[in-house]
C-alpha positions in Angstrom: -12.0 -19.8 15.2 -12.1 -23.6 15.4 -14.2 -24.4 12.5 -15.3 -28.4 11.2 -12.8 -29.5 8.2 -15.6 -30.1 5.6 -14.5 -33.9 5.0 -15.5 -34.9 8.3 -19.3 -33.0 7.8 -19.4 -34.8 4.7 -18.7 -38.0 6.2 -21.3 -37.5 9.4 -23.9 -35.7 7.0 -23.4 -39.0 4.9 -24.0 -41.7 8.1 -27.0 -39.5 8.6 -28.5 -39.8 5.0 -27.4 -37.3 3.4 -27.0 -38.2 -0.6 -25.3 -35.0 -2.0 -23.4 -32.2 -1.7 -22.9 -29.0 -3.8 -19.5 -27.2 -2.2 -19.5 -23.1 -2.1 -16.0 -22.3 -2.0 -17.1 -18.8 -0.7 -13.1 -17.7 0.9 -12.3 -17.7 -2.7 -13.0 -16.0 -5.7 -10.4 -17.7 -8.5 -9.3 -21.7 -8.3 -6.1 -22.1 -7.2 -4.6 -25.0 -5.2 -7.1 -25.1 -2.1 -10.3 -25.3 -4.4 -8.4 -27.2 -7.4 -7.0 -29.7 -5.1 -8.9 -30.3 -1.6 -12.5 -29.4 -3.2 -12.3 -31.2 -6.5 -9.7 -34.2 -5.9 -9.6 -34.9 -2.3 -13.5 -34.4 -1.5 -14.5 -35.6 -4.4 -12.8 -39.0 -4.0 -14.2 -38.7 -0.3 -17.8 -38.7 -2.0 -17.0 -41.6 -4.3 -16.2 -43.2 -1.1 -19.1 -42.7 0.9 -21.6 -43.5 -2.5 -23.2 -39.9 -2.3 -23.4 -37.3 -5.1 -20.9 -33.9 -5.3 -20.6 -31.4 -7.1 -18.9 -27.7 -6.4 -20.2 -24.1 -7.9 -17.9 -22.6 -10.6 -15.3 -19.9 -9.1 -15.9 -16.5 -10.5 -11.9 -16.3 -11.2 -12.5 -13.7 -14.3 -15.6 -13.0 -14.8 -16.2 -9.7 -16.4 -18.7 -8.6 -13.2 -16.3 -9.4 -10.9 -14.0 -7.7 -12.7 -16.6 -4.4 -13.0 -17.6 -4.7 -9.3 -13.2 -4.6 -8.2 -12.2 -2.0 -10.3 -15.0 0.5 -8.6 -14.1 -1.0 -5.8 -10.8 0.6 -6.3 -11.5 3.7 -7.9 -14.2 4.7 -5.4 -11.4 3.5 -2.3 -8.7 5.7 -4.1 -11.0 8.8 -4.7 -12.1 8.7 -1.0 -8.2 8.7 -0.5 -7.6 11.6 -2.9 -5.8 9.7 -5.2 -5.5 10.4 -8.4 
């Protein structure tokens, strides 16, 4: 599914008005190079750029409910699987 690169609705949000942004990285749940990179170097020099405010939400990488809510995940998957 063709989706808009977020860059480019950045850039027309901006010619429209639009003074800030707060990225959701919501396809991930840890930083690694797509968040760490793109998010926070490429579209934050983008924002620079176009003069408008940016910010992004932490990434729940290790967070001890995350952590909780995967490993039930897991056990209730593997029970349902009679594993043991």
């Amino acid at each position: 599914m063709a989706r808009p690169e977020a860059g480019a609705v950045m850039t027309e949000l901006a010619g429209k008005g639009q003074r800030a942004f707060l990225i959701v990285p919501i396809g991930f749940v840890s930083d690694h190079v797509e968040v760490l990179y793109d998010v926070d170097v490429v579209y934050r020099e983008l924002a620079e750029r176009l003069g408008v405010q940016f910010a992004r939400t932490r990434s729940l990488n290790d967070d001890p409910l995350l952590v909780r809510a995967l490993a039930e995940l897991v056990r209730d998957t593997a029970a349902a699987r009679g594993w043991k």
